[in-house]
C-alpha positions in Angstrom: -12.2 10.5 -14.2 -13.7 12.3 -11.4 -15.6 9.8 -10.0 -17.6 10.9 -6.1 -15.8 9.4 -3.5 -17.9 7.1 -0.5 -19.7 9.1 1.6 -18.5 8.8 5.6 -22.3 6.4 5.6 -21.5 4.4 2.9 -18.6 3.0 4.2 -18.3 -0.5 5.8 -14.8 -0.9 6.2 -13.4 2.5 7.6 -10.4 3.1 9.0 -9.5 1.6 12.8 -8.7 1.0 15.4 -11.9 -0.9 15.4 -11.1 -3.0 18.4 -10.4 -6.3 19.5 -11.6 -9.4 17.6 -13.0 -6.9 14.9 -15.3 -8.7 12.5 -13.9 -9.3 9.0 -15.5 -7.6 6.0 -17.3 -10.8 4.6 -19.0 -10.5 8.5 -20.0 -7.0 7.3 -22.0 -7.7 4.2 -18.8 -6.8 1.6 -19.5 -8.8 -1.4 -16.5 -9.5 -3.9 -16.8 -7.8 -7.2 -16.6 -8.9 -10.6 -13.2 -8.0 -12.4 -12.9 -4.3 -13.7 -14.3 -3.0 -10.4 -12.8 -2.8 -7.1 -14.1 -2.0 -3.0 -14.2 1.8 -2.3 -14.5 1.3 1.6 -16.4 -1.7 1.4 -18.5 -1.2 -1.3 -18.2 -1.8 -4.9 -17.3 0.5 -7.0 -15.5 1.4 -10.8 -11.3 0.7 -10.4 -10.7 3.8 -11.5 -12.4 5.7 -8.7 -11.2 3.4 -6.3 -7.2 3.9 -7.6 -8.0 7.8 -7.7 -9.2 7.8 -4.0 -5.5 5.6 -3.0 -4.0 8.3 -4.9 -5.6 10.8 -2.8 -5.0 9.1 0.6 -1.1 8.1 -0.2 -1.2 12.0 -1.0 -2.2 13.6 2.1 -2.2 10.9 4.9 0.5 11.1 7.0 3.9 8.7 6.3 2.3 6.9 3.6 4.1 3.4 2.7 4.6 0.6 0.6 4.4 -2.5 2.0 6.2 -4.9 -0.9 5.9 -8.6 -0.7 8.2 -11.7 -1.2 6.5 -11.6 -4.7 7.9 -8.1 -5.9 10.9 -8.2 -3.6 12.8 -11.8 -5.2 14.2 -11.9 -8.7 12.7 -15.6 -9.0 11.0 -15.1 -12.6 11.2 -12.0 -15.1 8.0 -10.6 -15.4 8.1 -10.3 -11.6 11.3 -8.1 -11.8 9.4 -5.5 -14.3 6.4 -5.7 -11.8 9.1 -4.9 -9.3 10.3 -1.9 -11.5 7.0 -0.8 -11.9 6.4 -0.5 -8.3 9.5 1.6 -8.2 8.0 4.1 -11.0 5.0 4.5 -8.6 7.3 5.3 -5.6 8.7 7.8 -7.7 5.6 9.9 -7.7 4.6 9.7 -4.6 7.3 12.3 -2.4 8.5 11.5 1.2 6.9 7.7 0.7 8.4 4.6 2.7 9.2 1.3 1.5 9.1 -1.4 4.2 9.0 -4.6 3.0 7.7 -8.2 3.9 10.1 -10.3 2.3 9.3 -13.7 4.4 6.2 -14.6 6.8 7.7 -16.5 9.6 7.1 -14.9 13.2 10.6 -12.7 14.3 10.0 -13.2 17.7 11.6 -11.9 19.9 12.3 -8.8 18.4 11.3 -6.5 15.9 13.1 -4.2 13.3 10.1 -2.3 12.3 12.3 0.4 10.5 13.7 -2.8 8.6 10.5 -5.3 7.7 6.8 -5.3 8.4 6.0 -8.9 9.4 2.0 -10.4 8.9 2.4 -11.9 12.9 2.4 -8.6 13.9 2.1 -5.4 11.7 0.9 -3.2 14.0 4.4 -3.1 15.8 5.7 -1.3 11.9 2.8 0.8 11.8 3.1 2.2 15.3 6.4 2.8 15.4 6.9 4.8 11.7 3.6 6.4 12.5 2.3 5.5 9.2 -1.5 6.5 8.5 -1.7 5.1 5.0 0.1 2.3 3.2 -0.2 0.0 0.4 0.0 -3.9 0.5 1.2 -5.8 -3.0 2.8 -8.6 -3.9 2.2 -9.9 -0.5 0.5 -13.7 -0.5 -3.0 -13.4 -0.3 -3.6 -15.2 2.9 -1.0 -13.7 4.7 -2.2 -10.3 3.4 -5.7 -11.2 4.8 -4.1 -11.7 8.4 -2.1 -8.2 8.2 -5.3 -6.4 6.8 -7.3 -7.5 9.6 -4.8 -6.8 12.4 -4.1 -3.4 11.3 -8.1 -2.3 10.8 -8.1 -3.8 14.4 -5.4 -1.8 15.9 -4.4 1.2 14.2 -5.8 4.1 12.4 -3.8 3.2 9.2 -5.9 3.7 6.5 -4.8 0.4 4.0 -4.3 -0.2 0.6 -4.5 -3.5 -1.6 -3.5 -4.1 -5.0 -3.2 -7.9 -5.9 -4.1 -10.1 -8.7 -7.4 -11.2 -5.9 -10.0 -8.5 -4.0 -8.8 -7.9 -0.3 -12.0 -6.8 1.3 -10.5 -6.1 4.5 -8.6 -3.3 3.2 -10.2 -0.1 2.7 -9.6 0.5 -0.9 -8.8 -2.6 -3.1 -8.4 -3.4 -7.0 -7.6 -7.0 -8.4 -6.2 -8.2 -11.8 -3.1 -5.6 -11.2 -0.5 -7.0 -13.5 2.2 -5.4 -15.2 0.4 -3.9 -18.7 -1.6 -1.9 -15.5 0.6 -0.4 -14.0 1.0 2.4 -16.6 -2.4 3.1 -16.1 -2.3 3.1 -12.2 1.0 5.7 -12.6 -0.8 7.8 -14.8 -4.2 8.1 -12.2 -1.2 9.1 -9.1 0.3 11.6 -11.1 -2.5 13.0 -12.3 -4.2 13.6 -8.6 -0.7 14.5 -7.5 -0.9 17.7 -10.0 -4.6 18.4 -9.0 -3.1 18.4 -5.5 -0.3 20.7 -6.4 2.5 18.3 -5.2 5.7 18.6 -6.6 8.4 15.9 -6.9 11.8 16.9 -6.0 13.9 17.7 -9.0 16.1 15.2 -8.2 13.7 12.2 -7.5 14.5 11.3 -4.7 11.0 10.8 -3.0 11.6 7.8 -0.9 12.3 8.4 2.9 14.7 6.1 4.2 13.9 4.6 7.7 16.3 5.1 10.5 17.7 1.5 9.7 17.5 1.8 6.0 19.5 5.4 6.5 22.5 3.7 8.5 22.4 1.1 6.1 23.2 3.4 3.2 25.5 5.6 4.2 23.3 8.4 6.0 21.2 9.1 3.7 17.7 10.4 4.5 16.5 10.1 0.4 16.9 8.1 -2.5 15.5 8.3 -5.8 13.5 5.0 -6.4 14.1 4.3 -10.6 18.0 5.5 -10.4 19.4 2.3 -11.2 16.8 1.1 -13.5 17.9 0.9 -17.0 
């Protein structure tokens, strides 16, 4: 579907850095909407349009990312391992993507690996660092999302992402009720933007770009192919 995207003066929540103590979206006039639709910049519109602009962004923003929670990363309950798989079947059509995860919220003061996690306390420090200008937050718990959200709208021109069970209004483009019997569709939308685009994915899959830390971790490599080991 080939929905219009937001005009630049429709948008309420744009892309940052929009300063310190930036107002949250509810401060904006953002409204939640009902399921089946999702916020297109701040402003409700149908979830297909608003997966197909993602799409778009993780497409031709620079360094885009996966930010994985706690909730995709730990094998604590079965249906969360397939949403897990899943999420690596969307990595694999997205080429040169990171994955950085969150896989705890406490505060790793006084230093941060931000080749290694992105932490809700301070995810600006990830973002800066990888030069990342698009990402996607899931399976991260909502209020802790809702801190990270803010912060990096605040302090970076990281255009973000949210796809949770629960609307993030503070991110730029957000879809709820994203379980696992979604997740074809949401594939289906990124791949077929990716061939609009004319982006290939390497013949060998490997379309995730390991981080500096990830790379020394795994023997030097630089890629690896996301759904290898799924069987």
């Amino acid at each position: 579907m080939n929905q219009p995207r937001a005009k630049e003066n429709q948008r309420i929540v744009d892309v940052g850095p929009a300063g310190f103590l930036v107002p949250s979206a509810m401060q904006l006039g953002v409204e939640i909407p009902a399921s089946g639709s999702g916020l297109l910049y701040g402003v409700k519109a149908p979830e297909d349009a608003v997966i197909e602009e993602a799409a778009r962004q993780m497409f031709t923003r620079k360094n885009p990312t996966i930010f994985p929670g706690p909730l995709y990363l730990w094998a604590w309950e079965k249906d969360w391992i397939a949403k897990g798989q899943a999420l690596q079947r969307l990595a694999a059509e997205i080429p040169n993507v990171m994955i950085i995860p969150m896989p705890d919220y406490r505060p790793k003061y006084p230093k941060v690996d931000p080749e290694e996690v992105i932490n809700p306390n301070h995810p600006n420090l990830t973002i800066w660092h990888n030069h990342i200008e698009v990402c996607l937050f899931i399976g991260i718990h909502c209020h802790y999302a809702n801190l990270a959200l803010k912060m990096v709208r605040g302090g970076t021109n990281c255009l973000t992402i949210a796809f949770c069970h629960d609307i993030h209004e503070d991110a730029m483009l957000t879809v709820q009720d994203v379980e696992l019997e979604k997740f074809d569709h949401i594939i289906s939308i990124f791949r077929r933007v990716r061939n609009e685009l004319k982006i290939p994915v390497p013949a060998d899959g490997n379309t995730v770009i390991l981080t500096g830390t990830q790379s020394q971790a795994n023997g030097g490599l630089s890629h690896c192919n996301p759904v290898a080991h799924q069987r």
